[in-house]
C-alpha angles and dihedrals in degrees: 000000000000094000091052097049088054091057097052096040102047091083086071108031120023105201082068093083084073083087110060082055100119081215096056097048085047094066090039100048087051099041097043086041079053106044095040089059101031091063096014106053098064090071101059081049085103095044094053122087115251123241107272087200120264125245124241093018131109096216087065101119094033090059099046122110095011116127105260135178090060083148085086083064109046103030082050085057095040080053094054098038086055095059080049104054106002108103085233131219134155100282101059098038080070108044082050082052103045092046097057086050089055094047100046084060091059083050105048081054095045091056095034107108090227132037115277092218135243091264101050093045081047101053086052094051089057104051084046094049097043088050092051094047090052094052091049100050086050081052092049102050094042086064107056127095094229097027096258132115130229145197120213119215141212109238088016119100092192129065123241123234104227120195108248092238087052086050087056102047084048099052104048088058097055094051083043098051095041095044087048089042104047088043085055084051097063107089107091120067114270093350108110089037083052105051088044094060093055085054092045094047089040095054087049102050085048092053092041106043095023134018087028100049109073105215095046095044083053099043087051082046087240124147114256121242103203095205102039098122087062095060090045082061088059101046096045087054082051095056096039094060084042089060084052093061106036075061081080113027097057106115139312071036124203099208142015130230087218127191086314096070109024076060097049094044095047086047097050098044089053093058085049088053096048094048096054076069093236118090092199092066081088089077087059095042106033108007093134096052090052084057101039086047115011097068098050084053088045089046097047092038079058110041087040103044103024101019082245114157125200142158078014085168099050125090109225129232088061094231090050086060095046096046088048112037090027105037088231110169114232080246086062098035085062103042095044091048100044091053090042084059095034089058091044088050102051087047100048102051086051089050090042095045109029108041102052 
């Protein structure tokens, strides 16, 4: 809509280009996402549901009572803010789409009196996912210059043709994988909100300075996404409305995102991943969530579908583990675990970028 407007109204003041800068819609996008949760979120506090206690985590008794499923809230307002300052088409309509619904899955089951169930939350992941996989293939397609579409590798100077239906499968696994992931992560104060915010402002600083920006996506030998910088507007009002509520959250926290924002973040970050046009970007980006949250899901699939039993003698969620067979605080949980993904981070996008 802004951009839009600048452009209009440019003819008759010309500060108002301003307004169609990418850079400028990226700081406005984060500071007004901030500001709008940071003072806005405390008064839904008696319209949210309460946490009902969650089963096989130490923080159970910490975390009941408190008003939970505030993702209803902020990615409502991520979804809003991005009508205001995203440049839209049709691509991105839908993966703002896609992630409220998922969202508003997590929080149907966050106010429901009584569990929804792994399967049922599952099933939905998957049409979501499936839906989402389809369109941007489609997006993907539509973008290339022969109608194909291509990963890009670390260790790899050429791109790889993929088969659209490859792309797909891929690619539900990967939104599958990052929505079920970043939900197992929730469970510290302030943790999975953290290390998502590494993944947001890294992706966007990926789309914007990189993928998006013709001369450095050739001279890293990466494909161009013409329209990267839009999708950094998107992330980084993401990641604005996340810092509002991580304001919050931070412990001792005051309110929980619940089911209804670790989805929607996964969910979003997986899309991310699978734009950039490389899926293992997610080890860059997300790497400790996929640990934290990934193995549990790896140990129970096992024991539960194949009686195969591994990492008997580990707690997971890996924070669970490290509070309760290391004594760490959920001061020290957080801080360990964000430099441990902030170092990860820094050398794998030098690894993913520079030695093609």
């Amino acid at each position: 809509m802004l951009y839009l407007l600048g452009g209009f109204l440019t003819q008759y003041f010309g500060p108002a280009r301003l307004l169609q800068s990418y850079a400028v819609l990226i700081v406005l996008a984060l500071y007004v996402g901030f500001l709008v949760i940071r003072f806005g979120l405390p008064s839904f506090y008696d319209k949210l549901p309460h946490d009902r206690g969650r089963e096989f985590t130490l923080t159970a008794e910490a975390a009941k009572g408190k008003p939970t499923g505030s993702g209803v809230v902020w990615v409502t307002a991520f979804t809003l803010l991005s009508f205001v300052f995203v440049p839209f088409d049709w691509i991105k309509c839908s993966v703002l789409i896609l992630t409220w619904l998922m969202m508003l899955t997590g929080y149907l089951d966050d106010a429901s009196k009584t569990s929804w169930g792994e399967y049922r939350k599952a099933l939905l992941d998957l049409f979501i996912s499936i839906a989402a996989s389809v369109l941007l293939a489609i997006y993907l397609q539509q973008n290339s210059a022969d109608g194909k579409i291509y990963f890009w590798l670390p260790l790899v100077a050429q791109k790889i043709a993929v088969a659209p239906w490859l792309f797909v499968i891929i690619s539900v696994i990967m939104l599958w994988a990052s929505v079920n992931t970043t939900n197992c992560t929730d469970g510290v104060d302030g943790l999975s909100s953290s290390l998502v915010l590494i993944a947001l402002i890294s992706l966007g600083v990926i789309f914007y300075f990189i993928l998006g920006h013709t001369d450095i996506a050739s001279y890293l030998l990466v494909p161009h996404i013409e329209d990267g910088a839009s999708w950094a507007v998107m992330t980084f009002a993401l990641a604005g409305v996340l810092m509002g509520y991580l304001w919050h959250n931070a412990y001792p926290s005051h309110v929980l995102m619940g089911d209804a924002g670790s989805r929607a973040l996964g969910f979003y970050i997986g899309v991310c991943v699978m734009i950039t046009g490389n899926p293992f970007m997610i080890l860059c980006t997300s790497s400790i969530i996929f640990v934290n949250g990934g193995m549990g899901l790896l140990k129970v699939f096992l024991k539960r579908f194949f009686h195969i039993s591994i990492f008997t003698t580990i707690r997971f969620p890996l924070h669970d583990h490290m509070r309760k067979n290391h004594g760490w605080s959920p001061t020290q949980v957080l801080l360990k675990f964000l430099i441990l993904q902030i170092l990860i981070t820094m050398a794998g996008l030098g690894i993913f970028f520079k030695i093609r």
